[in-house]
N, C-alpha and C positions, 0 to 999 in steps of 0.2 A: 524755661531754663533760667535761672537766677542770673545775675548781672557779672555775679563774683566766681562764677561755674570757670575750674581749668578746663581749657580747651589742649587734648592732646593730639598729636599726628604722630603713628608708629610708622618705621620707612625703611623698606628695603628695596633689594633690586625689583623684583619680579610685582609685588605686593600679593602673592598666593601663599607663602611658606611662613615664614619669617615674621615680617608687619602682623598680618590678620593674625597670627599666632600669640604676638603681644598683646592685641588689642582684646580678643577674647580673655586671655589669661587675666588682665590688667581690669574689664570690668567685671570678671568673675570677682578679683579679689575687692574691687568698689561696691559689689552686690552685699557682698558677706561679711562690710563692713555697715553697711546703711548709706554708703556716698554716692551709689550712683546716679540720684537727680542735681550733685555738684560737678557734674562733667559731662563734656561732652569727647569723646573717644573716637576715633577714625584710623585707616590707615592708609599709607601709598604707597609707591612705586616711583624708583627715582628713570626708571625704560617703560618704553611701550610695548615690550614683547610680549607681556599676559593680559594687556587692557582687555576688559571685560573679561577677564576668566574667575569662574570659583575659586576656593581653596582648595592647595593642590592635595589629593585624597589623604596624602601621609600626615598632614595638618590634619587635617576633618581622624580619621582614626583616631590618633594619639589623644585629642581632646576630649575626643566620645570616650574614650578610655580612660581619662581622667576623670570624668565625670563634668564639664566644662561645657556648658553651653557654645554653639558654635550658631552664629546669626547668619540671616543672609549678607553675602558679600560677594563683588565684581571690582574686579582689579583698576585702579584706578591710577592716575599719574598725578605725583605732587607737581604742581604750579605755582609760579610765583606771587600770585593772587592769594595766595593760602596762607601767608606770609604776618597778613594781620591780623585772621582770623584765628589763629592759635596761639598759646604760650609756651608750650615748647614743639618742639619737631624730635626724634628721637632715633635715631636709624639704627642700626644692628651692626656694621663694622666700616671702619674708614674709607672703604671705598664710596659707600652710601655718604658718610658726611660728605667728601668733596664731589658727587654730586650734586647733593643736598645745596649746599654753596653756591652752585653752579646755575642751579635751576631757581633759587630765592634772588642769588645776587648780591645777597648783601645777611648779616645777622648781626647788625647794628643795635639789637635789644639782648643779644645772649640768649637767644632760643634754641640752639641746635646744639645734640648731647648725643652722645655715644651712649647705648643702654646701657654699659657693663660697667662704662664708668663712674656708677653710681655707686658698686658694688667694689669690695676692699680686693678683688681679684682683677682689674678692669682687662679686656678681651674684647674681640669680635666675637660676637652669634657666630659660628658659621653657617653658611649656606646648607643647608638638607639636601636641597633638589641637585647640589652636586653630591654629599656624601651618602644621603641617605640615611642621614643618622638623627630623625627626628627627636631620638629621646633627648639623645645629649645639647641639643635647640631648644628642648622644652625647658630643661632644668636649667638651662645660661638663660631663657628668660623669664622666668620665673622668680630666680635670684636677681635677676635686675629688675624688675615690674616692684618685688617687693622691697629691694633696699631705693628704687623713685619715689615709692609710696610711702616710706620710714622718712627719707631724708629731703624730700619736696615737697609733699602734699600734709603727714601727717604733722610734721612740725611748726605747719602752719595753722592749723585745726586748733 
């Protein structure tokens, strides 16, 4: 991995629906650009309620369905150790940033972004695993992954 590689962390509560949903989406779209040996890509959990679980099935469907590679993945808990190994942190809707905060402590270099406020519509993802409406999670992060990758990564290229 190159020196100058962005390190990202996608973060939501659980890290089964949401997060890994970004993260798949976010290096599909680095695959089909030619970027993906400039990143390194991950994602978390700001609870410990799905540590170690898969992606939750409606995730894993909806990507099969898009054609979206889906990797292996276990739910993991962002720590505040994680803190310097990344450049940005990125979570899905404000409850996640002020955990987010909670659990770094501090984001005294400006790494922690709400996904959607990258996008001219800024919102919460919302949650799936309460509504059940993966589509409408797919396409809020799909418009954020791409207008991150317009207005963060490609601009620096």
């Amino acid at each position: 991995m190159p020196h100058s590689a962005n390190k990202i962390m996608f973060v939501c509560h659980g890290n089964i629906c949401r997060s890994p949903m970004a993260e798949f989406v976010f290096r599909d779209m680095l695959s089909k650009r030619g970027l993906s040996e400039k990143f390194v890509v991950n994602s978390s959990a700001t609870s410990t309620e799905e540590i170690g679980n898969p992606p939750h099935r409606g995730t894993v469907e909806l990507l099969n369905k898009k054609g979206i590679p889906v990797f292996s993945h276990r739910s993991v808990r962002l720590r505040k150790s994680d803190y310097d190994n990344y450049d940005y942190f990125i979570g899905m809707d404000t409850h996640n940033i002020a955990n987010m905060h909670n659990i770094l402590r501090s984001d005294a270099d400006g790494k922690i972004f709400r996904l959607l406020d990258f996008t001219d519509n800024p919102h919460d993802v919302a949650d799936p695993w309460y509504s059940g409406d993966f589509e409408t999670c797919y396409n809020d992060i799909a418009e954020g992954c791409a207008a991150f990758l317009e207005k963060r990564v490609e601009s620096k290229e």
